[in-house]
C-alpha positions in Angstrom: 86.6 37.8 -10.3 86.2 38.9 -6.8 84.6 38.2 -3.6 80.7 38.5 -3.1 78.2 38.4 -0.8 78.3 34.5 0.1 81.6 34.5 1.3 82.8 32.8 -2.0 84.9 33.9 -5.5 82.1 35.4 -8.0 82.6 35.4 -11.8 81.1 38.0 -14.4 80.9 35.9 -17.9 79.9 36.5 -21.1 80.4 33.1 -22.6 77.2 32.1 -23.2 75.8 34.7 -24.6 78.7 35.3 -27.1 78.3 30.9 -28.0 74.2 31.6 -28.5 75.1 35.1 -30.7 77.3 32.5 -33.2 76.1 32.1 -36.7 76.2 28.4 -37.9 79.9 27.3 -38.2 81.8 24.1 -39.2 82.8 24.2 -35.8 79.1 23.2 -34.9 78.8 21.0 -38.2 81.8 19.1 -36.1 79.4 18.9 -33.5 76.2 17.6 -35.1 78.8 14.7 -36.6 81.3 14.0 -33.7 78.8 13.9 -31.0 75.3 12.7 -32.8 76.7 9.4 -34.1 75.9 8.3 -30.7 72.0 7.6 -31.5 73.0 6.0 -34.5 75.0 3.2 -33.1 72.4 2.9 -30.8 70.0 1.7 -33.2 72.9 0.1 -35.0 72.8 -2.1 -31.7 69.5 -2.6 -31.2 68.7 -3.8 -34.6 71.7 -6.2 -34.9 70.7 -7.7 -32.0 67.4 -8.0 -32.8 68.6 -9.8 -36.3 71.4 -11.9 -34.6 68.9 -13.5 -32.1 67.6 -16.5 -34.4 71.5 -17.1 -35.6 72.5 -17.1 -32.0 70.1 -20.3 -31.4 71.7 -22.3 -34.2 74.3 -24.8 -32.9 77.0 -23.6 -35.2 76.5 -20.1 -33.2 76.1 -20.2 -29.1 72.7 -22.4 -29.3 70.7 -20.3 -27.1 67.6 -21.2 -26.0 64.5 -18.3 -27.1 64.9 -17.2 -23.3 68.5 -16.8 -23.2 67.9 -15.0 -26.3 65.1 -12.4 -25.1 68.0 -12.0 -22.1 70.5 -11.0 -24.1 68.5 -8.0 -25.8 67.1 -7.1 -22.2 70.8 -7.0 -20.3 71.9 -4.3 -22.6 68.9 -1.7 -22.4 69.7 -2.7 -18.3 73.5 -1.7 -19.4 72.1 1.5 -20.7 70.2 2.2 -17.8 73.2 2.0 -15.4 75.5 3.7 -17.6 73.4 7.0 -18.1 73.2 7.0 -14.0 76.7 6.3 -13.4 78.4 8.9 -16.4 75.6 11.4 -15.9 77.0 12.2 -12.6 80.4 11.8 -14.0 80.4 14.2 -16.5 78.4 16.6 -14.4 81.3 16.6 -12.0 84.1 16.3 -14.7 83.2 17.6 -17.5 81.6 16.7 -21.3 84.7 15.7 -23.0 86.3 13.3 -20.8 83.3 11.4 -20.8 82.0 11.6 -24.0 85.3 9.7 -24.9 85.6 7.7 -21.9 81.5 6.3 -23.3 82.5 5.6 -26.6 85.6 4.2 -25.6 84.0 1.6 -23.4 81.1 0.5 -26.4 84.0 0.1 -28.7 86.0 -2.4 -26.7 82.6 -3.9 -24.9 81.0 -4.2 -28.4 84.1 -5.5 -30.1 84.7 -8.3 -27.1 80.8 -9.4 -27.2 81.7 -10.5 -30.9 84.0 -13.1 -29.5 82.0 -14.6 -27.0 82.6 -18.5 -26.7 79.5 -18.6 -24.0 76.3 -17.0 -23.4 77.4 -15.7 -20.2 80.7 -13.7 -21.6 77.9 -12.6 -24.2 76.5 -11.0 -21.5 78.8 -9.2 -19.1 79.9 -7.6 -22.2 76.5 -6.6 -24.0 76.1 -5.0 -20.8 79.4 -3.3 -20.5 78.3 -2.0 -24.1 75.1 -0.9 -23.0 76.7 0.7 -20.4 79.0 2.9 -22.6 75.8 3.9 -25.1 73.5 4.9 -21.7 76.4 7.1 -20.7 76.4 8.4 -24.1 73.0 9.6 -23.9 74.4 11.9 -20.7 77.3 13.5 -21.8 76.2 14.2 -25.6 73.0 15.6 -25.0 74.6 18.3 -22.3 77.2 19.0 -24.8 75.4 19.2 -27.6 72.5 21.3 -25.8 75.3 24.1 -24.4 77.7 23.9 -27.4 75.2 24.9 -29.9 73.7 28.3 -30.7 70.3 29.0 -29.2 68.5 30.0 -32.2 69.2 26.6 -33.9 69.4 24.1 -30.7 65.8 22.5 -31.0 65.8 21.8 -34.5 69.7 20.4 -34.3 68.8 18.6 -30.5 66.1 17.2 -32.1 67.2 16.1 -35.6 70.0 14.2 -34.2 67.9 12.2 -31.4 66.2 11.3 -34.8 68.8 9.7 -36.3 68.5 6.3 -33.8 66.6 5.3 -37.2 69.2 5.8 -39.6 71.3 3.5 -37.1 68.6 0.8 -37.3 68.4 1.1 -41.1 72.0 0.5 -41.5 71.9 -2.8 -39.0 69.2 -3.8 -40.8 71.3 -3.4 -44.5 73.9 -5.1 -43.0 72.4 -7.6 -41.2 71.4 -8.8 -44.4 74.6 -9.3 -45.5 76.4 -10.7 -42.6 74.1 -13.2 -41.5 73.9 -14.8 -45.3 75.2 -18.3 -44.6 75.3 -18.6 -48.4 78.2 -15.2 -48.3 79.3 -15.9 -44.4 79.5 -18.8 -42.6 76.9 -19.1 -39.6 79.7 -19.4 -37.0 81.5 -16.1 -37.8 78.4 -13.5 -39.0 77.1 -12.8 -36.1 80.3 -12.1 -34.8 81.1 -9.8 -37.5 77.9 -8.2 -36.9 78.6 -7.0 -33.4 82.1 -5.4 -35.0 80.1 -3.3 -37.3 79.6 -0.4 -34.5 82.7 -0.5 -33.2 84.0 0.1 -36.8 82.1 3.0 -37.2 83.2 4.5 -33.3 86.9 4.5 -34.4 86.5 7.1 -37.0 84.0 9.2 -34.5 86.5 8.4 -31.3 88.9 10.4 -33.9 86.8 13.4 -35.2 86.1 13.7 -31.2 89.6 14.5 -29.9 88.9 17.5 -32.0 85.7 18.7 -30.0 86.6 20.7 -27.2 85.3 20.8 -23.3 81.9 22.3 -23.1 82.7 26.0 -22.4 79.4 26.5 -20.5 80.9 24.0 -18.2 84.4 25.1 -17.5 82.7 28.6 -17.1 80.8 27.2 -14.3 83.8 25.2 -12.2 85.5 28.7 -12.0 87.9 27.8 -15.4 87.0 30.9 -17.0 90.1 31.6 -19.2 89.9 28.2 -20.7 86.0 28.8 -21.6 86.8 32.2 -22.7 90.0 30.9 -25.2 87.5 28.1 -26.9 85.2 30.4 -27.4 87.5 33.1 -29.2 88.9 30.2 -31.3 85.7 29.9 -32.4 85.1 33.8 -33.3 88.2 33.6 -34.8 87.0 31.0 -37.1 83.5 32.7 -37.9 85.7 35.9 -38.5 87.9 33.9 -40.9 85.1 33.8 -43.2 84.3 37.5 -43.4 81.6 37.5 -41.1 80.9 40.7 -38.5 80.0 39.5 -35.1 78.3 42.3 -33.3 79.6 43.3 -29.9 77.9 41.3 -26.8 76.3 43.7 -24.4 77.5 43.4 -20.9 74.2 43.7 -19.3 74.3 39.6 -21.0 77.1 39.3 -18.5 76.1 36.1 -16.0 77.6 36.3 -12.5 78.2 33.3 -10.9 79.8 32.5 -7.2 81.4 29.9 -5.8 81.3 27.2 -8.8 81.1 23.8 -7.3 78.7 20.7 -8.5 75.7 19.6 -7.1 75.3 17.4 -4.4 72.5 14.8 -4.0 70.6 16.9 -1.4 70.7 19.7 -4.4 69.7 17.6 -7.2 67.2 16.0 -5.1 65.5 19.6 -3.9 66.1 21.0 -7.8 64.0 18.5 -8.8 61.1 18.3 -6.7 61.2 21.2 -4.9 62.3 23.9 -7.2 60.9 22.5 -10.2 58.1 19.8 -9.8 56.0 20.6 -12.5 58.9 20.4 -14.5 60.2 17.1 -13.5 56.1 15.9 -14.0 57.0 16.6 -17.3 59.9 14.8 -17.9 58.8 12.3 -16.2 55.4 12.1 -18.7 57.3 13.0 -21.9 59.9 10.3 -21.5 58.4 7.2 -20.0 55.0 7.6 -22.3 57.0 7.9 -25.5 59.1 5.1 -24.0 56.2 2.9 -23.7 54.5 3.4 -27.5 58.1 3.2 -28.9 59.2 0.3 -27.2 55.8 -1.6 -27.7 55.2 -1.0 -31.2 59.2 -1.7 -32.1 59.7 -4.7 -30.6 56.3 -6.4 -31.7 56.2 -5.5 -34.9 57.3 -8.2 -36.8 55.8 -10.7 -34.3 52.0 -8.8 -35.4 53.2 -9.0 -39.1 54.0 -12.3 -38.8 50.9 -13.6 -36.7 48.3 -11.4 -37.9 49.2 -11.4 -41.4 51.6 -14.2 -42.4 54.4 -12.1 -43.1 57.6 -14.6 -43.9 60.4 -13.8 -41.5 62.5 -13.4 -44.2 60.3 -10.3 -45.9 59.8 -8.8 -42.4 62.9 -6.5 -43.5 61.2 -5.1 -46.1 58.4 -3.8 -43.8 60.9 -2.3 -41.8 62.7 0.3 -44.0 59.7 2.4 -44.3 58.7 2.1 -40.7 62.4 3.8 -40.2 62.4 6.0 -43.0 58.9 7.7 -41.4 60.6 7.9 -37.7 64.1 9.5 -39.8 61.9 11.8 -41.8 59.6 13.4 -38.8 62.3 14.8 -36.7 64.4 15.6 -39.8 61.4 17.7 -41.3 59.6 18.8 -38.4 62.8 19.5 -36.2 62.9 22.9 -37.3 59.5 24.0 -36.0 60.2 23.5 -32.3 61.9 26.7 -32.6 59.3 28.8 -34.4 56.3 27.4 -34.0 57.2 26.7 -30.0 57.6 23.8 -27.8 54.5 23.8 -26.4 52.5 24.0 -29.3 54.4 20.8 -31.3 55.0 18.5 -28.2 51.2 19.0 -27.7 50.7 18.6 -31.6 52.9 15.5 -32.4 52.1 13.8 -29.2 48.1 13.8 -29.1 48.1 13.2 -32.9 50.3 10.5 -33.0 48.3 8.9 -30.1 45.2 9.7 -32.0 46.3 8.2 -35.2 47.3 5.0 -33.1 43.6 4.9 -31.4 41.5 5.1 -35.6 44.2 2.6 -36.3 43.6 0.0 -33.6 39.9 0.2 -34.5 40.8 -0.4 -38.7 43.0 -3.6 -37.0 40.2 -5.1 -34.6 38.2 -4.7 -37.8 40.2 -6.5 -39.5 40.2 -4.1 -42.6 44.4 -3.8 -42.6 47.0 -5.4 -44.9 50.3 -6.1 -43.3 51.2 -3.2 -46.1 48.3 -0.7 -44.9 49.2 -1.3 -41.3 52.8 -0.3 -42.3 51.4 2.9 -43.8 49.7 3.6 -40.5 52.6 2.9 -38.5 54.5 5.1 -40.9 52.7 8.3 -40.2 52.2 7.8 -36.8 55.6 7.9 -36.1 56.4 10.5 -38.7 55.1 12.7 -36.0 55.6 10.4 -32.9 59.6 10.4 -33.7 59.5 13.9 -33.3 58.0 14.0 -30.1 60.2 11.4 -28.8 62.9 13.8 -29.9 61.7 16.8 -28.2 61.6 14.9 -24.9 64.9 14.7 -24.9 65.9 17.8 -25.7 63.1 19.0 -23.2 64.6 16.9 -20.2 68.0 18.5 -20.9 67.1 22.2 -21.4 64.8 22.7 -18.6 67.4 22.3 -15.4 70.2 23.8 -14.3 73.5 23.1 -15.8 75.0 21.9 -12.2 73.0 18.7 -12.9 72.1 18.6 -16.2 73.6 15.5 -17.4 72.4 13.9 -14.2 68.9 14.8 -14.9 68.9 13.4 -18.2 70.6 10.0 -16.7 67.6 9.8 -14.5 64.5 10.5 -16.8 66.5 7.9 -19.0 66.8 5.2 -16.6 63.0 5.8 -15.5 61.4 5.6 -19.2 63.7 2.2 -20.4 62.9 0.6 -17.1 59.4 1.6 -18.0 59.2 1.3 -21.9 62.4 -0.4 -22.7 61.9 -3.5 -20.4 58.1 -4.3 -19.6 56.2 -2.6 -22.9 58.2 -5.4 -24.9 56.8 -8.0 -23.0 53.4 -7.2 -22.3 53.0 -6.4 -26.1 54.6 -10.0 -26.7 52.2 -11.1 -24.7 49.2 -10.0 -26.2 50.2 -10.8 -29.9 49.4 -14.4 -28.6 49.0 -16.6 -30.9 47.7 -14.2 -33.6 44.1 -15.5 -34.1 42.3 -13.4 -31.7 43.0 -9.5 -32.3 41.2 -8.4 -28.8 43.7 -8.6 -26.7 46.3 -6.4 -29.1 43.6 -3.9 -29.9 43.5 -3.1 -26.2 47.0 -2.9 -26.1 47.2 -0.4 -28.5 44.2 1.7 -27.2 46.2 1.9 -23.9 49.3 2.8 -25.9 47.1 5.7 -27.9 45.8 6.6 -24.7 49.3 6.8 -22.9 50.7 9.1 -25.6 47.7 11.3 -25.7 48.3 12.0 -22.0 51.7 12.9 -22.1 50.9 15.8 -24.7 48.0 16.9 -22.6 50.4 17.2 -19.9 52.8 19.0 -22.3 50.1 21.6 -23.1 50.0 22.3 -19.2 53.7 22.0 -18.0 55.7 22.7 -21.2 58.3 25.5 -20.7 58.7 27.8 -24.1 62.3 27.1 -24.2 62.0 28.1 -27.9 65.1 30.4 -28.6 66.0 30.9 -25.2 69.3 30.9 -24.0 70.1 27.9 -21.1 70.6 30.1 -18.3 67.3 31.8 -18.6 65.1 28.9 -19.5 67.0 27.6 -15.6 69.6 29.4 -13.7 72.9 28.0 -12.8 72.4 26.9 -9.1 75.7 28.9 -8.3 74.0 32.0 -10.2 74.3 35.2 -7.8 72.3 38.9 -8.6 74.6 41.5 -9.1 74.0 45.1 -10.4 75.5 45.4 -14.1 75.2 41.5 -14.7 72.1 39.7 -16.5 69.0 39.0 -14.1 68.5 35.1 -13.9 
């Protein structure tokens, strides 16, 4: 440390570098489990609800009216929206770790509370409150997990675990099942049960997370070097443990930084739209288009199997599981060739394909030449590679700017595509299933929706930074990064 030319302390660090040298540890298996559960009780939520809703209209539940109801879904992904803006600039300002337990902390209690709800009202302060702690969720764990994990295997990982919102659905939906059989549960106390599911599964992650430590990336960058530099030789230590050589790490690696401080408003505000504006077009397009063919497609589903194809609400399940086992599988298998094959090249690729395959599909449906089992198939592969992409835009909006705001950044593309996708897709879609007799009106919907997703790679192909492999500080520079002769140039 010592003073530079703005007047301020400067820092020479090798800690990123030496975390992006690591071979794949059980420290980073700790990771993959501690932090990614987060996109699994996410879908864990959002399917619950979605089975709950006609239980919560029955007398011997809350006897909600449809409206109410719809409400109830919608005041959570509203939770979620706040949440992501409110911890995103928390945990830019005070670190991964107290917020990623701060997050999951407030789902488990808001969650667990919602389950004992004697009105719709109580139902809702807390389904937001639970929202609230998943949004900030999305925040904090994609930061850490994008700066805690080794360059050479962060798209694939990034990416497989943004996937695994699916598995989360798949288990609501087992469950569901099971807890909202009046014939096994009574009708007044499975639905409540259902909404303790989650909060079940938290408490074991809340405990395999007091074992993750503080983002060392971050603590470099608030001046807290000799804490970043002792987690990251705890980690050596237990790579060397095993046998394993680590080479050396070359000082010309070495980042300077000076005068560690977090980013104001007027900095975020001229990062993103001054600095980088082609990159904020892009995660701006990525997020809100995937958004908007996710969001319209899941949350009409069964309302098209039912209308169009007189799919019994009770068998609608059955449709389901292979919709989420082709949106599991795509980022599972295709995860890994966002590092090798590039970014660029598989955000264009699962993106304009996806969109495509939605476009010869809508023509098959206006047609009327599907089966409510062939339009499964359809929707299986097109989001065998759409899942994917949805992934990658993620990891894409936290990889592409600086650390000072990266959770911040993430917070704000999020916000932007549920406001978009997550609150007026679902109802526009709605509205065109109608009353299922006339498929014009759908068709159009999903031409727009093939059209939407098309753009978003075509945009990729132009604005897509080849992240691939790269470490974070040369894909964007810390804002507090200073030149100095010796250190790395960023």
């Amino acid at each position: 440390m010592d003073i530079g030319a703005h007047g301020g302390r400067q820092f020479r660090s090798l800690v990123p570098a030496r975390l992006d040298r690591l071979p794949w540890t059980r420290f980073h298996w700790l990771i993959v489990i501690g932090l990614g559960v987060s996109w699994i009780l996410d879908g864990l939520e959002i399917q619950i609800v979605s089975s709950v809703s006609p239980v919560l209209q029955q007398h011997a539940a809350l006897g909600l009216s449809a409206t109410a109801v719809g409400f109830v879904g919608t005041v959570y992904l509203l939770g979620e929206v706040a949440g992501a803006l409110v911890f995103g600039r928390i945990t830019d300002r005070l670190g991964r770790r107290r917020v990623f337990m701060w997050t999951l902390g407030l789902y488990l209690v808001a969650s667990g509370v919602a389950g004992l709800s004697p009105t719709l009202w109580f139902l809702l302060v807390f389904r937001f409150l639970a929202g609230a702690g998943i949004g900030g969720e999305y925040s904090a764990i994609n930061s850490a997990i994008d700066e805690l994990i080794p360059s050479y295997y962060r798209g694939r990982v990034d990416i497989a675990i943004n996937g695994t919102y699916w598995f989360g659905a798949m288990i609501g939906s087992a469950l569901s099942v099971v807890v909202l059989n009046p014939h096994l549960i009574p009708v007044a106390w499975g639905w409540r049960i259902g909404f303790f599911i989650g909060p079940v599964i938290g408490l074991v992650v809340l405990a395999i997370r007091r074992h993750i430590p503080e983002s060392p990336r971050w603590l470099m960058l608030h001046g807290r070097e000799a804490e970043a530099e002792h987690i990251v030789d705890q980690i050596e230590g237990q790579v060397a443990a095993r046998g394993v050589r680590l080479d050396p790490v070359d000082d010309r690696q070495a980042i300077v930084l000076h005068s560690p401080r977090s980013a104001t408003y007027g900095q975020i505000a001229r990062t993103l739209f001054r600095d980088y504006p082609q990159r904020t077009v892009l995660g701006f397009s990525m997020m809100v288009t995937q958004s908007f063919l996710y969001n319209a497609i899941f949350f009409s589903y069964a309302l098209v199997l039912d209308h169009f194809y007189g799919v019994a609400p009770d068998q609608i399940g059955l449709y389901f599981f292979p919709f989420a086992v082709g949106n599991l599988a795509g980022p599972l298998l295709l995860g890994s060739l966002f590092d090798t094959v590039g970014r660029r090249r598989m955000i264009t690729f699962t993106y304009c394909v996806s969109g495509l395959l939605l476009g010869v599909s809508a023509w098959f449906f206006h047609q009327g030449l599907l089966t409510a089992t062939t339009q499964t198939v359809f929707w299986c592969v097109i989001f065998f590679l759409a899942s994917a992409g949805a992934s990658s835009a993620y990891l894409t909006v936290s990889e592409i700017f600086p650390i000072e705001l990266r959770g911040q950044a993430i917070a704000f593309f999020f916000a932007i595509s549920q406001l978009v996708g997550g609150v007026a897709a679902p109802a526009i879609f709605a509205s065109l299933v109608g009353s299922g007799r006339n498929p014009g009106p759908l068709t159009a919907g999903y031409v727009v929706g093939a059209a939407v997703m098309f753009l978003g790679g075509a945009i990729a192909w132009r604005l897509a930074v080849n992240a691939e492999r790269k470490p974070l500080e040369d894909i964007a520079p810390p804002l507090s990064a200073a030149a100095e002769p010796g250190g790395r140039a960023v």
